[in-house]
Residue frames as qw, qx, qy, qz and C-alpha x, y, z in Angstrom:
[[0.757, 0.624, 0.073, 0.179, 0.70, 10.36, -2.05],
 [0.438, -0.792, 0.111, 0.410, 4.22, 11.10, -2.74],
 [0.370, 0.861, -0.011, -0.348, 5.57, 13.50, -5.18],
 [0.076, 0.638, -0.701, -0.309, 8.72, 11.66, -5.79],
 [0.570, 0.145, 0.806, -0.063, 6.67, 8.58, -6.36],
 [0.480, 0.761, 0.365, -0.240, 4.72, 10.29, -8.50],
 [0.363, 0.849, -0.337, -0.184, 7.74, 12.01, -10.70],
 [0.355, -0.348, 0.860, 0.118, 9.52, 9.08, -10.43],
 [0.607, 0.584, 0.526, -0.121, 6.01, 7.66, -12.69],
 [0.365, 0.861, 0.166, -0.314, 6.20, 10.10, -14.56],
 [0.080, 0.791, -0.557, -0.243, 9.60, 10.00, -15.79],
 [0.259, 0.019, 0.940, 0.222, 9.77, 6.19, -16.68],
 [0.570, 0.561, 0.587, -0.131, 6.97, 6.53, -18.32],
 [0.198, 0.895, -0.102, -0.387, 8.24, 9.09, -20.37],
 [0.177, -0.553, 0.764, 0.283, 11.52, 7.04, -20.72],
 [0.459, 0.081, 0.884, 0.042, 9.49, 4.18, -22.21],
 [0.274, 0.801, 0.318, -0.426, 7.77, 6.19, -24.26],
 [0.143, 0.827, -0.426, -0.338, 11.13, 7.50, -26.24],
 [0.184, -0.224, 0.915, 0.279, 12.72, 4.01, -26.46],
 [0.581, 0.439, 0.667, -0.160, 9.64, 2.81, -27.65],
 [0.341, 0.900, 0.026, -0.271, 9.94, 5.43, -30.44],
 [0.247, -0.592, 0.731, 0.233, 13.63, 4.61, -31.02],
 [0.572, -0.043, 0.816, -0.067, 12.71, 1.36, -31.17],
 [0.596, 0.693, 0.357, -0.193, 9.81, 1.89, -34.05],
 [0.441, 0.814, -0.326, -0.189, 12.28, 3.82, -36.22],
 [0.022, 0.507, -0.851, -0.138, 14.94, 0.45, -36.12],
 [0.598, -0.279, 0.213, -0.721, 12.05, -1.79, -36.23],
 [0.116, 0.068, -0.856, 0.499, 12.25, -3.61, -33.34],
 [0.565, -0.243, -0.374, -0.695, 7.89, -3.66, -33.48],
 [0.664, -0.401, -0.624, 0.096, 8.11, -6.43, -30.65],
 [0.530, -0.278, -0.426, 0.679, 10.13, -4.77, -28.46],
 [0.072, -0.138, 0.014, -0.988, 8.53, -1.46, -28.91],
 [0.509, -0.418, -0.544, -0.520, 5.49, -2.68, -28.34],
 [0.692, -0.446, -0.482, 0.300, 6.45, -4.00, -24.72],
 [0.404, 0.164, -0.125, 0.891, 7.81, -0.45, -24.17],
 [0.234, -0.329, -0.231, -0.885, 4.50, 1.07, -25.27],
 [0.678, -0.521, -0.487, -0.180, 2.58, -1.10, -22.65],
 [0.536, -0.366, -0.385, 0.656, 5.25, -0.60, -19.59],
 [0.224, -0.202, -0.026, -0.953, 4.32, 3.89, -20.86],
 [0.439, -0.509, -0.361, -0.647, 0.60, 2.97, -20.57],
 [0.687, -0.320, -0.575, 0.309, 1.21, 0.86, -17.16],
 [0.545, 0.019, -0.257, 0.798, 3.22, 3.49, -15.90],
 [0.172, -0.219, -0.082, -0.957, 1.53, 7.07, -17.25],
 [0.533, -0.580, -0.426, -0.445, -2.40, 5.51, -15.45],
 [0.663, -0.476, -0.461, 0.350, -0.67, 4.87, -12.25],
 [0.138, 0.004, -0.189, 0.972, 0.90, 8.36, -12.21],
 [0.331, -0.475, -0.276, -0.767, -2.82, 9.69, -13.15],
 [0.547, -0.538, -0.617, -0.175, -3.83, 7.86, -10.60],
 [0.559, -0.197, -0.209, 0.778, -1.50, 8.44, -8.12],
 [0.029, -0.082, -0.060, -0.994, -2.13, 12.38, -8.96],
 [0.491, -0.310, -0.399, -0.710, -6.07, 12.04, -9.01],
 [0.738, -0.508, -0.406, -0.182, -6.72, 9.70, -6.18],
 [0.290, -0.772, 0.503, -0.258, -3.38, 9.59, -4.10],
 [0.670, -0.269, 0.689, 0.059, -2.89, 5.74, -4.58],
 [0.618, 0.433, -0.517, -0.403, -2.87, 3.57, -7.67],
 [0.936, -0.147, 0.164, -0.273, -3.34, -0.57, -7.50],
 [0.033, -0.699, 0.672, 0.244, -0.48, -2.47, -7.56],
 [0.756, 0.336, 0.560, 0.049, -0.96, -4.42, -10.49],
 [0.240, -0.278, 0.525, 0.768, 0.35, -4.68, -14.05],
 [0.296, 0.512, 0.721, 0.361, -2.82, -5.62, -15.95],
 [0.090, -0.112, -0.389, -0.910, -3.80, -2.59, -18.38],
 [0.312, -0.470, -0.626, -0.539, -7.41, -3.61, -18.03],
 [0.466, -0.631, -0.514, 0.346, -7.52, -3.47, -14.29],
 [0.302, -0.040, 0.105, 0.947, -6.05, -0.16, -14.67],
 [0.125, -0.078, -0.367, -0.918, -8.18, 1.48, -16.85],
 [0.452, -0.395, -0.799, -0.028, -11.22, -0.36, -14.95],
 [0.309, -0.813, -0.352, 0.345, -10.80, 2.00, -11.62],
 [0.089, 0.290, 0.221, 0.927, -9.86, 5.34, -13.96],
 [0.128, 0.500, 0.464, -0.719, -12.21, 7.97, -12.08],
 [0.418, 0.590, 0.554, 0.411, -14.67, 9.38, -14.60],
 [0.293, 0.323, 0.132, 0.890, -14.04, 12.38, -16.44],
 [0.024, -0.672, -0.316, -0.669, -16.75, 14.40, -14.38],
 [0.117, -0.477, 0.383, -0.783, -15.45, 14.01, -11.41],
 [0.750, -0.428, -0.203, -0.462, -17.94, 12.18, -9.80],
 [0.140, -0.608, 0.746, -0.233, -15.10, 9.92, -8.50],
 [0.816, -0.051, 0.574, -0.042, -16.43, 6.40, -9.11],
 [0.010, 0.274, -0.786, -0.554, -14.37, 4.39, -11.94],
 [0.524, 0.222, -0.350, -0.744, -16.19, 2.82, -14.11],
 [0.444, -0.017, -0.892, 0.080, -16.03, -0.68, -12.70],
 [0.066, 0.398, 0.739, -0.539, -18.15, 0.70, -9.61],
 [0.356, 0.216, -0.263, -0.870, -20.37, 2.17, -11.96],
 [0.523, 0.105, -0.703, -0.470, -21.21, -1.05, -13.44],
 [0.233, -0.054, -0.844, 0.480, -21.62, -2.34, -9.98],
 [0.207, 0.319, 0.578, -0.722, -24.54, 0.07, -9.08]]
């Protein structure tokens, strides 16, 4: 993993996050929306990135949130869950 990958996440996401907000208060409702999806894109690949040391390089939200470790640690996402 690397840390300026990882704060390099972490900050665009953040930045998309604010314009997205910007956006909402001039509303711009499309274009905030596509903001609010490039944050969610952004902020799972940092988790990952932090939690696993890699993250998939892909845009889709669902594939994302598909190999999320589960909260207890166990360390399988929830797509290899459904697998066993």
């Amino acid at each position: 993993m690397s840390f300026s990958e990882a704060q390099i996440l972490k900050k665009r996401s953040s930045d998309f996050l604010e314009e997205s907000k910007h956006l909402i208060d001039i509303k711009k409702y499309d274009l905030a929306i596509f903001n609010m999806e490039q944050y969610c894109e952004l902020i799972l690949k940092y988790a990952m990135l932090i939690k696993l040391g890699y993250y998939p390089r892909t845009h889709s939200l669902k594939e994302l949130i598909s190999q999320l470790p589960l909260p207890d640690g166990r360390g399988l996402s929830r797509e290899e869950q459904r697998k066993s």
